[in-house]
C-alpha positions in Angstrom: 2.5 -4.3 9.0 2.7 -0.9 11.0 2.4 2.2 9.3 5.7 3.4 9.0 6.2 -0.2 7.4 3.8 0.4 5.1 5.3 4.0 4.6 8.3 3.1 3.5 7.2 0.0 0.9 5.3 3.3 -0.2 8.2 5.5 -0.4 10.3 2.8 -1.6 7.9 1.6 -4.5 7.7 5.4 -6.1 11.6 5.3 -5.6 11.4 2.3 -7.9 9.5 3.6 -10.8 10.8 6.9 -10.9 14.2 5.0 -11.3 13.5 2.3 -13.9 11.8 5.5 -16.1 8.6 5.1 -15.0 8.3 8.5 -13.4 4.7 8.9 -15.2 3.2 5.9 -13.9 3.7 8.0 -10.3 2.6 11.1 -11.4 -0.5 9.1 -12.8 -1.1 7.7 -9.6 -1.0 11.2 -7.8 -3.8 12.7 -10.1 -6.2 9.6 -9.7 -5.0 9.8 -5.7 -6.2 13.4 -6.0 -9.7 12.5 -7.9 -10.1 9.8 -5.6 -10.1 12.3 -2.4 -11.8 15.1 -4.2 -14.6 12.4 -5.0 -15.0 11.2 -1.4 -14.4 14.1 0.7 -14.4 12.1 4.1 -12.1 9.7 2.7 -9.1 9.1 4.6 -6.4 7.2 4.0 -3.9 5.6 5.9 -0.5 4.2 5.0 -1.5 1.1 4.6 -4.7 2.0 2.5 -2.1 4.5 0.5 0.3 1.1 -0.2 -2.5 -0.8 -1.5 -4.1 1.9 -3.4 -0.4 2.7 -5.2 0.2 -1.0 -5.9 -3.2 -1.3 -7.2 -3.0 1.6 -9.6 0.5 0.9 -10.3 -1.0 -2.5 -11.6 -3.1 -0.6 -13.2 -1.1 1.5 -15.1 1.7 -0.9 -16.3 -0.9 -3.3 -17.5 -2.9 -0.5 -19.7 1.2 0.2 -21.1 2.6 -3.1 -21.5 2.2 -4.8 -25.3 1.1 -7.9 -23.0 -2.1 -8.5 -25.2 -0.7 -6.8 -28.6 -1.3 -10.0 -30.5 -4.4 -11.1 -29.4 -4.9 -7.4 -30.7 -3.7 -7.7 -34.1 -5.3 -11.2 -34.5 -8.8 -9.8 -33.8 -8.4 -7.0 -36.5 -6.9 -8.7 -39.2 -10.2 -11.4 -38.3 -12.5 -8.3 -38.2 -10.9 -6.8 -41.9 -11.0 -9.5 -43.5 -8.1 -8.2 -45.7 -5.5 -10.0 -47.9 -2.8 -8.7 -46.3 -3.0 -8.7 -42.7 -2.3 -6.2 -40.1 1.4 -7.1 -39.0 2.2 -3.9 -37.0 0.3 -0.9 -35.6 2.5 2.7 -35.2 1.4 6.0 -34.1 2.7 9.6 -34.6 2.6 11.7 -31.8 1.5 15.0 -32.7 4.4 17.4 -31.2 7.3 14.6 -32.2 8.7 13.6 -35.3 9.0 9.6 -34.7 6.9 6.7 -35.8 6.6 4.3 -32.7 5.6 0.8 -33.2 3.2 -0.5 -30.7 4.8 -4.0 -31.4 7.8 -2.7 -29.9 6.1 -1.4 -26.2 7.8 -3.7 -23.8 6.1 -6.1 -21.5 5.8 -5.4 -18.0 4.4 -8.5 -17.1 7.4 -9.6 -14.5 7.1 -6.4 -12.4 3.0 -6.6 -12.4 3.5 -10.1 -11.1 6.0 -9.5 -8.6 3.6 -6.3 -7.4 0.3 -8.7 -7.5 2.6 -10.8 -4.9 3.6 -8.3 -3.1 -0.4 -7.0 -2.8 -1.4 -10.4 -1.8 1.1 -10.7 0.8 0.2 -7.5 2.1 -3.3 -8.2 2.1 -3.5 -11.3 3.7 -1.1 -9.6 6.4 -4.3 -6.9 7.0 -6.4 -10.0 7.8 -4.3 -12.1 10.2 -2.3 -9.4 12.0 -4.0 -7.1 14.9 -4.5 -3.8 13.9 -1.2 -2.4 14.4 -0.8 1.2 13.8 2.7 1.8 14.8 
């Protein structure tokens, strides 16, 4: 993969997110981008170490978002309460907003984590196969 490659899949891949509504998922990644150079001031990246590092946080991201492990979440409280009615829902107020949200009701962004683990792996093996190509 040359670097303008690898620029674009970027380019394209923020594109994406900011489309589908998941605008904060690339801010996100820009702040811990920023920490990540402010912590390792002779780190450089290039584009290809920029893909994987926004496909890795991406993954990151939508997995700490997605109701993926809800259940196995609301099983292990209503085992630690003991209670005799068990916990069938979680929902949180947010302090400057009127609503009640239901966690239950997140969606799952299992599919697009998937297709972006693919897509890392693909890239990845392509960094261990191909000549360094920096075109």
């Amino acid at each position: 993969m040359t670097f303008q490659q690898a620029t674009e899949i970027r380019l394209h891949l923020i594109q994406s997110l900011r489309i589908n509504g998941l605008s904060e998922v690339t801010q996100q990644i820009e702040i811990a981008l920023r920490e990540e150079l402010e912590q390792k001031e002779r780190l450089v990246f290039n584009p290809k170490r920029l893909l994987i590092f926004y496909i890795d946080k991406s993954i990151e991201i939508l997995e700490s978002i997605s109701n993926d492990n809800f259940e196995i979440i609301i099983n292990k409280l209503n085992k630690a309460i003991e209670s005799e009615v068990p916990i069938e829902d979680i929902q949180i107020q947010l302090v400057e907003n009127q609503g009640v949200y239901s966690l239950r009701n997140l969606p799952s962004y299992r599919p697009i984590i998937e297709e972006l683990k693919e897509i890392q792996n693909i890239i990845l093996e392509d960094n261990d196969t191909s000549p360094n190509n920096n075109n």
